[in-house]
N, C-alpha and C positions, 0 to 999 in steps of 0.2 A: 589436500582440499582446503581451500582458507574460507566456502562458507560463501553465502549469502542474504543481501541485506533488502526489504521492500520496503521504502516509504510511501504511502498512500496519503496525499495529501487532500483531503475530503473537499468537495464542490468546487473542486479547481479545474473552469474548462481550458479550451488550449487556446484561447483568442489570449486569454490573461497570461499563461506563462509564455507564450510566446513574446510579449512586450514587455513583459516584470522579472523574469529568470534571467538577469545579466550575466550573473556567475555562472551556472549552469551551459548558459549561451557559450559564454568565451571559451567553456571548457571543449563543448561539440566544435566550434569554431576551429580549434586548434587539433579536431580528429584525439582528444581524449576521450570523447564520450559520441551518444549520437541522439539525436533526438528525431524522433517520432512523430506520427498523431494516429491515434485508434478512438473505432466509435466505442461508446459503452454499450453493453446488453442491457435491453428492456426489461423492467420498467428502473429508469432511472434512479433509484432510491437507492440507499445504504446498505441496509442489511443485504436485501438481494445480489449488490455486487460486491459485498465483502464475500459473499459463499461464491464468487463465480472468481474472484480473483486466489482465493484460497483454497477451491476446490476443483477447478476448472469448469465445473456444471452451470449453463446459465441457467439463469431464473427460473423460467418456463417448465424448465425439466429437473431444479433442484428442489421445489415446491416453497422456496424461499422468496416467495411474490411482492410481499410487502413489509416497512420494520416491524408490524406488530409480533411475525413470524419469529423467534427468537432461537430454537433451536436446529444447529445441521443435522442433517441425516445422511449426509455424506465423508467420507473419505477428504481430508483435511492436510495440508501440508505437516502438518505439526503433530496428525495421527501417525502420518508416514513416516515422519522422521524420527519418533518414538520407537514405533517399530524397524527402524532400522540403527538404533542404537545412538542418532545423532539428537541432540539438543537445539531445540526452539523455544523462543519466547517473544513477548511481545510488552511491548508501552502503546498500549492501545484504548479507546474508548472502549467502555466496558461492553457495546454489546457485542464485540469478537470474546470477552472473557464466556458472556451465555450463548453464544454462536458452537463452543467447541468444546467448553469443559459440560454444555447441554445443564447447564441448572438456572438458576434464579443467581444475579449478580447482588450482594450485600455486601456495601461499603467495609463496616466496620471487620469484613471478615475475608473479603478478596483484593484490597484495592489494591493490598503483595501482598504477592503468591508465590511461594516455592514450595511444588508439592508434585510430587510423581504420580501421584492418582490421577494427576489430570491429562487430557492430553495435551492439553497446552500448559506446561509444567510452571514456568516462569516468568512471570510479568507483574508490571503497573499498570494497574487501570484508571482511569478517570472517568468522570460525570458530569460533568461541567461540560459545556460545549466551549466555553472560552478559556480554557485549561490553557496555561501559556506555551506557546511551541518550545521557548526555550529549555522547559522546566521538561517538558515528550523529550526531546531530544536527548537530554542530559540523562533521564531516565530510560529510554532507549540504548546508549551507551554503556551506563551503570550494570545493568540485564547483560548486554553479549560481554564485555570484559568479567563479571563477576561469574558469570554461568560459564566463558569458553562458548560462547551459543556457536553452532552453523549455520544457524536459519535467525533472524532476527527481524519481526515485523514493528515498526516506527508508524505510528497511525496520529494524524493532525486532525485538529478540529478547525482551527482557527480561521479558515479561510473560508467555508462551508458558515460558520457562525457568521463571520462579516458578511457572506452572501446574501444571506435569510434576512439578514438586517436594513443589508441598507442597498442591495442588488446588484448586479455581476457590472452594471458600469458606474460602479460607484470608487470614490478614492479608497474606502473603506478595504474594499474588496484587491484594490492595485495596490495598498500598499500592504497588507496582508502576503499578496503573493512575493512583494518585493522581501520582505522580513523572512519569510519559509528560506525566500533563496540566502540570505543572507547568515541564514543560522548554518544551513545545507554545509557553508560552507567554510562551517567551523571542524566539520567531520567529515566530509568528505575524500580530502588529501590523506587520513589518516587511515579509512576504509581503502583508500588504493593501494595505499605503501604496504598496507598488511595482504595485497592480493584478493582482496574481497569483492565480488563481482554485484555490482549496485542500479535496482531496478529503481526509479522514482515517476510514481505515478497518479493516477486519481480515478478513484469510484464514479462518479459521474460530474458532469459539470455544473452551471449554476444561468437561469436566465436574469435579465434585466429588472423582471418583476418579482425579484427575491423567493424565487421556487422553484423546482426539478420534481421530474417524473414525467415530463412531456419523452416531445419527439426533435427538439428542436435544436438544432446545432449548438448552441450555446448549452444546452444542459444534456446532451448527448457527443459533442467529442470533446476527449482531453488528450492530455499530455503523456510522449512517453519517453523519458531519460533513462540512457543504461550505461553501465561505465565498467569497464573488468576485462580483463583479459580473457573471457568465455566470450563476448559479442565478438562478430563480424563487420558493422558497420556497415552494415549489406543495406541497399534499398530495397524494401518489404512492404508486404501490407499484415499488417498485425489487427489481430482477433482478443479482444480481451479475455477468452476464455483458452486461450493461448499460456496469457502470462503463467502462469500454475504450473502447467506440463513443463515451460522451460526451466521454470526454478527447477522444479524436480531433475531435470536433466542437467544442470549447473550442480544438483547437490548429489547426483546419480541414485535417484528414489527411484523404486519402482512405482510406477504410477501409469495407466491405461489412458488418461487423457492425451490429446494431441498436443504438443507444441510446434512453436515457428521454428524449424532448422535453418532458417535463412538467416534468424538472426544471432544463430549461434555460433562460432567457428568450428571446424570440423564434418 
């Protein structure tokens, strides 16, 4: 098993990576990879769909409603994979570090982490919402080569911060997505050759008027790339509360949530 990788690229809808992911594109183009579109669960916001992509639960029924909410009370990839003896970590904004290790995040004493008490044993955090992709990515890397991870969460700010800034039709915001794609694909080739089966996606999208939490296409559907020798390439309609059960099925968790079988092979 070579393991599984999620990049969640935060307030990236799919009007933007569908014109800005050139790299990505030519990859599906050429039947490497496939590309998607799913809507996001209600209400639109972070924390709630960090716990619906990470735990399969959406919002409604996770009690994870809005980001003031801070900790899971659910069953977590990274609990599961603990319990079943495999290694997860993540380079992530810090509220997935109080999402699952369930405490209060403190720079000077989380921002690395390598510690078995936790359930999410291994990671970088940041606080900055304009933390540089490069520097996620390269720390995202650092984490599964240093650990051997199987599960490895990559979480971006940067595109979600040019949103709120300056709003989803701004240059701001397209060249933001164009730069994600362009880092993607410093690591990318490197994650296939190792067998490593590669979801890249986003919490919710971003509207015109620099904010999310609506209803509205622009800040409710995104994008979804998948690459590895587990997908099908099948045409599906995917559920974002999907994602979760499939990784678990990629990494063979036991896990009671559903996943899409259509987009898995087998």
């Amino acid at each position: 098993m070579a393991g599984a990788i999620l990049v969640v690229l935060d307030g990236l809808n799919y009007e933007s990576a569908s014109v800005n992911m050139g790299y990505l594109s030519a990859l599906c183009r050429e039947n490497v990879g496939k590309f998607y579109s799913l809507h996001c669960e209600l209400p639109s916001m972070s924390r709630p769909l960090y716990e619906c992509l990470l735990t399969g639960v959406k919002p409604a029924l996770s009690g994870v409603v809005n980001n003031a909410l801070c900790f899971s009370r659910q069953k977590s990839i990274f609990d599961l994979s603990k319990n079943a003896g495999l290694k997860a970590g993540a380079a992530a904004y810090h509220w997935v570090f109080e999402l699952y290790n369930r405490q209060e995040f403190k720079p000077h004493l989380h921002r690395h982490i390598e510690d078995e008490n936790f359930a999410l044993p291994y990671g970088h955090f940041y606080y900055e919402d304009d933390y540089l992709d490069s520097h996620l990515f390269a720390d995202g890397e650092h984490l599964r080569k240093k650990y051997a991870l199987d599960f490895t969460l990559i979480h971006s700010m940067n595109i979600d911060d040019a949103g709120h800034k300056f709003g989803s039709c701004s240059t701001q915001y397209a060249n933001k997505t164009k730069k994600a794609d362009c880092i993607i694909s410093h690591y990318l080739p490197t994650w296939l050759d190792e067998g490593i089966n590669v979801l890249i996606t986003s919490d919710h999208g971003m509207d015109a008027g620099r904010s999310h939490g609506g209803l509205s296409q622009s800040e409710t559907l995104v994008p979804l790339f998948v690459f590895g020798e587990a997908f099908s390439h099948a045409e599906t309609t995917i559920e974002q509360d999907e994602i979760c059960g499939t990784i678990c099925e990629i990494l063979k968790l036991k896990h009671e949530k559903k996943y899409n079988k259509n987009l898995l092979k087998g």
